[in-house]
N, C-alpha and C positions, 0 to 999 in steps of 0.2 A: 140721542141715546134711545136705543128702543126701550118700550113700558117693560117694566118687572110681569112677569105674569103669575096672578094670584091664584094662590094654593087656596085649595077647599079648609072650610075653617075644621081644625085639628077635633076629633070626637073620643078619641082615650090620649092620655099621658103617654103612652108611647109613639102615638102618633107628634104629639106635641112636642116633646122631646127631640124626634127624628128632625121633625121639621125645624128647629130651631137651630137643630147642628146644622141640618145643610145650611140656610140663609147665612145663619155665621159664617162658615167656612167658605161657603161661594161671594161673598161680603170683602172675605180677608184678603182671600184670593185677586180680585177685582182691584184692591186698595192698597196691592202691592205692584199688580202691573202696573200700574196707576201711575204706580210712585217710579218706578225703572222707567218709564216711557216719559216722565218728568223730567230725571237727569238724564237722561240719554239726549231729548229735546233739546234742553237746557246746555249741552254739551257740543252738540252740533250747533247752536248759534253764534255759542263762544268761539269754536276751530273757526265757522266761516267768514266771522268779522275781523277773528286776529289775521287770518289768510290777506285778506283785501292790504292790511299795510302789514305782510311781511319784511318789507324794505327798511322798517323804522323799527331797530334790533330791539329796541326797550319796552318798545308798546305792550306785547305781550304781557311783560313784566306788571307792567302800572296799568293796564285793566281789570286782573281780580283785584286789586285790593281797590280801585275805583267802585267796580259794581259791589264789594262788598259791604261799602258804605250807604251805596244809595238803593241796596236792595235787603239788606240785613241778612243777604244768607253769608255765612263765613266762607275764605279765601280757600281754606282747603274743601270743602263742598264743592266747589268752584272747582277748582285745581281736579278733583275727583267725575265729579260731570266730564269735563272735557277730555279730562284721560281716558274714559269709559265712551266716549265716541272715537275718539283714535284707536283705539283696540277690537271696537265692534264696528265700523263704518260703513258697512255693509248691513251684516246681520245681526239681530244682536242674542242674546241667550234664552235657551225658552222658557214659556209661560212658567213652570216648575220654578225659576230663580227668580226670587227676591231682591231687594237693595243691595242687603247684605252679602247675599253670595255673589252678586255679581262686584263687589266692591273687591271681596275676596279673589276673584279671576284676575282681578286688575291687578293684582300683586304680581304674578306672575310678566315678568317683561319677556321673555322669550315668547314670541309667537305658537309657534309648533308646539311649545310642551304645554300652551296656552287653551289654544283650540281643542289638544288631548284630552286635557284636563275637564274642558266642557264636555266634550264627545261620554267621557265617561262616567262625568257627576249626573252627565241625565239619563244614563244606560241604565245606572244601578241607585237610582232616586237618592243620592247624598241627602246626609242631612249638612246643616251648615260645618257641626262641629267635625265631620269626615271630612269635608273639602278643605276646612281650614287646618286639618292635623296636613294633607297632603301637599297643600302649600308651602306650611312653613317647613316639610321635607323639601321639598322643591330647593326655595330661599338658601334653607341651610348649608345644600349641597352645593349651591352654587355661589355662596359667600368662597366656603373652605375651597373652591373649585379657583375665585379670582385670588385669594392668598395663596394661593399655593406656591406662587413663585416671589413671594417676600418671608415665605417662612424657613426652618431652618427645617433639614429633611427627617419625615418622619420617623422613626425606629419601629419598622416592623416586629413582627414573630416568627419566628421557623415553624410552620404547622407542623402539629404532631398526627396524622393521619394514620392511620394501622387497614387492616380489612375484619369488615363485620362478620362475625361470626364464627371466632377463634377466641379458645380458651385452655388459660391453662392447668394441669392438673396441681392438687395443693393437697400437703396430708397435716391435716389440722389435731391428729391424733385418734383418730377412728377411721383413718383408713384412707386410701385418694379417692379424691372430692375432683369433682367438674367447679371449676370456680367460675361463677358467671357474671361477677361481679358486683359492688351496690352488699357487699355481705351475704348474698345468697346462693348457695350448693346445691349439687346434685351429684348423690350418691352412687359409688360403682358398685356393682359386684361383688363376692368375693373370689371370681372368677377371673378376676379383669389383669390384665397383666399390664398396664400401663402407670406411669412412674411420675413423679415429680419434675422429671425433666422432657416429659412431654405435651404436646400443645395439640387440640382435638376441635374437630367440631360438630357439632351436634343436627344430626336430622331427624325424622320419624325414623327412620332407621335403627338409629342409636347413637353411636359414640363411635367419631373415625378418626384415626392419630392422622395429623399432617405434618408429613415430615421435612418438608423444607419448613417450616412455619418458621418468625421468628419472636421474640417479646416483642418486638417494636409495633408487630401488629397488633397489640392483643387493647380490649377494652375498647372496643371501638363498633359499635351500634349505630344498624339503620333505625330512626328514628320519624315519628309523625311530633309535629310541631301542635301542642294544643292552645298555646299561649304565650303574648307576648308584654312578660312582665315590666321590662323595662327595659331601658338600651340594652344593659347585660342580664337580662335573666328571660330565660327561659323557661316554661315548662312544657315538657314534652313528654308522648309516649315511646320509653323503647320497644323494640324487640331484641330480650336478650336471649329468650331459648325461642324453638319452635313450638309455639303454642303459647309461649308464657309472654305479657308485655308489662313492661314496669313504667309505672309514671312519675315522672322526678321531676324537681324542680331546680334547674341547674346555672349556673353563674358562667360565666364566657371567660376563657381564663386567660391570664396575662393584661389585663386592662380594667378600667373604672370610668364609669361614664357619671356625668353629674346625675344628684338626685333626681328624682319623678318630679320631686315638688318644686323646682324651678324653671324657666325658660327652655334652658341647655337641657335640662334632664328630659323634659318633652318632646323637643327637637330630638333627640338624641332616639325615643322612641318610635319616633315618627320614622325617621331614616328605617331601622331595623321594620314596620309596619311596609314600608314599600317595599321588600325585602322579600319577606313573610309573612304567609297568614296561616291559620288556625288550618289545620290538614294539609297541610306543605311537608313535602319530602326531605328530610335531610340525613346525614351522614354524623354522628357524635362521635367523636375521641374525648373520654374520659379520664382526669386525672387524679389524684385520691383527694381523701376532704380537706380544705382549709383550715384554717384556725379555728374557721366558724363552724364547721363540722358542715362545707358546701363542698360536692363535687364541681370541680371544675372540666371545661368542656371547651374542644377546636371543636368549630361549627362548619360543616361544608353543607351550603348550597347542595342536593343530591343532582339536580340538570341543571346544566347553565342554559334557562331560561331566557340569558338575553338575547337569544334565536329566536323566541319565539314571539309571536303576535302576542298573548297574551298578557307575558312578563310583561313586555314592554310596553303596553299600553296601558300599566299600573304604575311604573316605575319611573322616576324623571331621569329625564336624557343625560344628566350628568352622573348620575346614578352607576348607568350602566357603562359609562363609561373609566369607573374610576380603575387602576390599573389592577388591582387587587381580586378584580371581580373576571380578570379576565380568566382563562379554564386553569386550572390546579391538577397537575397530573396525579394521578392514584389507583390504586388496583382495580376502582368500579366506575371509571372514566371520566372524565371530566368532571369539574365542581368548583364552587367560590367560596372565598375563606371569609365567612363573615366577621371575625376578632380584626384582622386585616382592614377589612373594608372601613370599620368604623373605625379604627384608628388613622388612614389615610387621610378618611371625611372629617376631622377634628372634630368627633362627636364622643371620645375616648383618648385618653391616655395612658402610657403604661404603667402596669401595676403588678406587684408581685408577691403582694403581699403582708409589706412593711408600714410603717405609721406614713398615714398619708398627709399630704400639704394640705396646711389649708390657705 
């Protein structure tokens, strides 16, 4: 090993300071390759010895727990080294991964959504707790992926999709009102000769009747994604007028995903995280408030992304291929019904409102 080369001795506390974080951290650094090029080592002597008596089916079997006696490291250590050269035999992950994340990759048995997975924890410097939220997406989706053919068949939703930026007129007793929903108006004229039984929509311009329009479309906003609360909630900004944007916090409707604070409730956010991120485009149909006083919301995907390079290089492969995600027709072209999606992927069930199971 080449000599440490010594630093001039520190002459202010900032200087000292600086220089103790580096040694630290070029220290940690050093003492984690360290440790990944130990079991990686440790992994390839295992595969090449059990190779030599491939012919003797059990051997493999009765060698961890052999060396785990006469070396004290434990059987899954063991089991894990070796797995982690069968997966890297080649190359293994760069300087950036630790023990742990690379323990993490190992989880992933699929190759390709494997490799991806590296390719893009070291593009966008993951920290462990990133990789490990995308993994157990990964996991999740390809558990509900191998049951899917022992389970009994899911009960979809009929989405309720309309087109953004239609509303209709309401006379609340002062006169007709632009209903733009969420409780908030915009006042006509006393000019205006439009009625109750019309539906308009609003530009810099002003207020234009559309007369094929029908309710089915109405209530229904493009939207920017700011936040993902948990499997089912959302907070987003809409646009509900030209110029005006409202930000709500909104529940996905027809379904119920387990809590945040368990396994499934994580898992659950993790799916919808591969999904969406914070300034992602989407499509809202909104339905009036619950019990709970929550607008409920049909989520479309606004592009189906899984065309493109970069969806799909966030997204695992089973992901995109669940059936739900394939295009959704609607007046503004294509899109994925995310309430759908997650009730396919057994990360949601349906719900409507009633006392739920426990």
């Amino acid at each position: 090993m080449p000599a440490r080369a010594i630093s001039p001795t520190p002459k202010t506390y900032a200087q000292l300071r600086d220089a103790v974080v580096a040694v630290v951290v070029q220290g940690r650094a050093q003492i984690d390759r360290a440790w990944v090029d130990t079991y990686y080592e440790t992994g390839r002597l295992i595969n090449e010895h059990i190779l030599q008596f491939r012919d003797r089916a059990d051997y493999g079997a009765k060698i961890y727990e052999k060396l785990a006696v006469d070396t004290g490291i434990s059987v899954r250590t063991l089991r894990e080294c070796a797995q982690f050269h069968r997966y890297f035999p080649i190359r293994r992950p760069g300087a950036e991964f630790d023990w742990s994340k690379c323990r993490l990759l190992c989880q992933v048995s699929d190759e390709a959504q494997r490799m991806k997975l590296l390719k893009e924890a070291l593009k966008n410097n993951w920290t462990k707790a990133e990789l490990e939220a995308r993994v157990r997406a990964i996991n999740a989706v390809a558990r509900a992926s191998a049951d899917a053919t022992l389970a009994p068949p899911v009960e979809l939703l009929p989405p309720r999709r309309g087109t953004p930026g239609l509303h209709p007129i309401v006379d609340l007793g002062d006169g007709p009102e632009v209903d733009l929903g969420f409780k908030i108006y915009r006042a006509l004229g006393p000019a205006s000769t439009l009625t109750t039984k019309d539906i308009v929509r609003l530009s810099e311009e002003g207020v234009r009747q559309v007369a094929d329009a029908t309710k089915a479309e109405l209530f229904t906003y493009a939207a920017t994604v700011r936040k993902v609360i948990d499997g089912d909630t959302l907070l987003v900004a809409l646009a509900i007028a030209p110029g005006y944007t409202h930000q709500l916090k909104l529940r996905l409707r027809g379904l119920d995903c387990p809590e945040i604070s368990t396994a499934a409730g994580r898992a659950a956010k993790a799916f919808v995280d591969a999904l969406l991120r914070p300034g992602d485009d989407v499509i809202i149909s909104t339905t009036k408030p619950d019990k709970y006083d929550r607008y409920l919301a049909d989520v479309f995907i606004r592009e189906l992304r899984a065309k493109s390079s970069e969806w799909s290089a966030r997204t695992p492969a089973p992901v995109s291929q669940l059936s739900t995600l394939n295009a959704q027709p609607g007046a503004n072209g294509p899109s994925a019904f995310l309430n759908n999606a997650l009730l396919e992927a057994g990360h949601a069930i349906r719900y409507d409102g009633g006392a739920k199971e426990e």
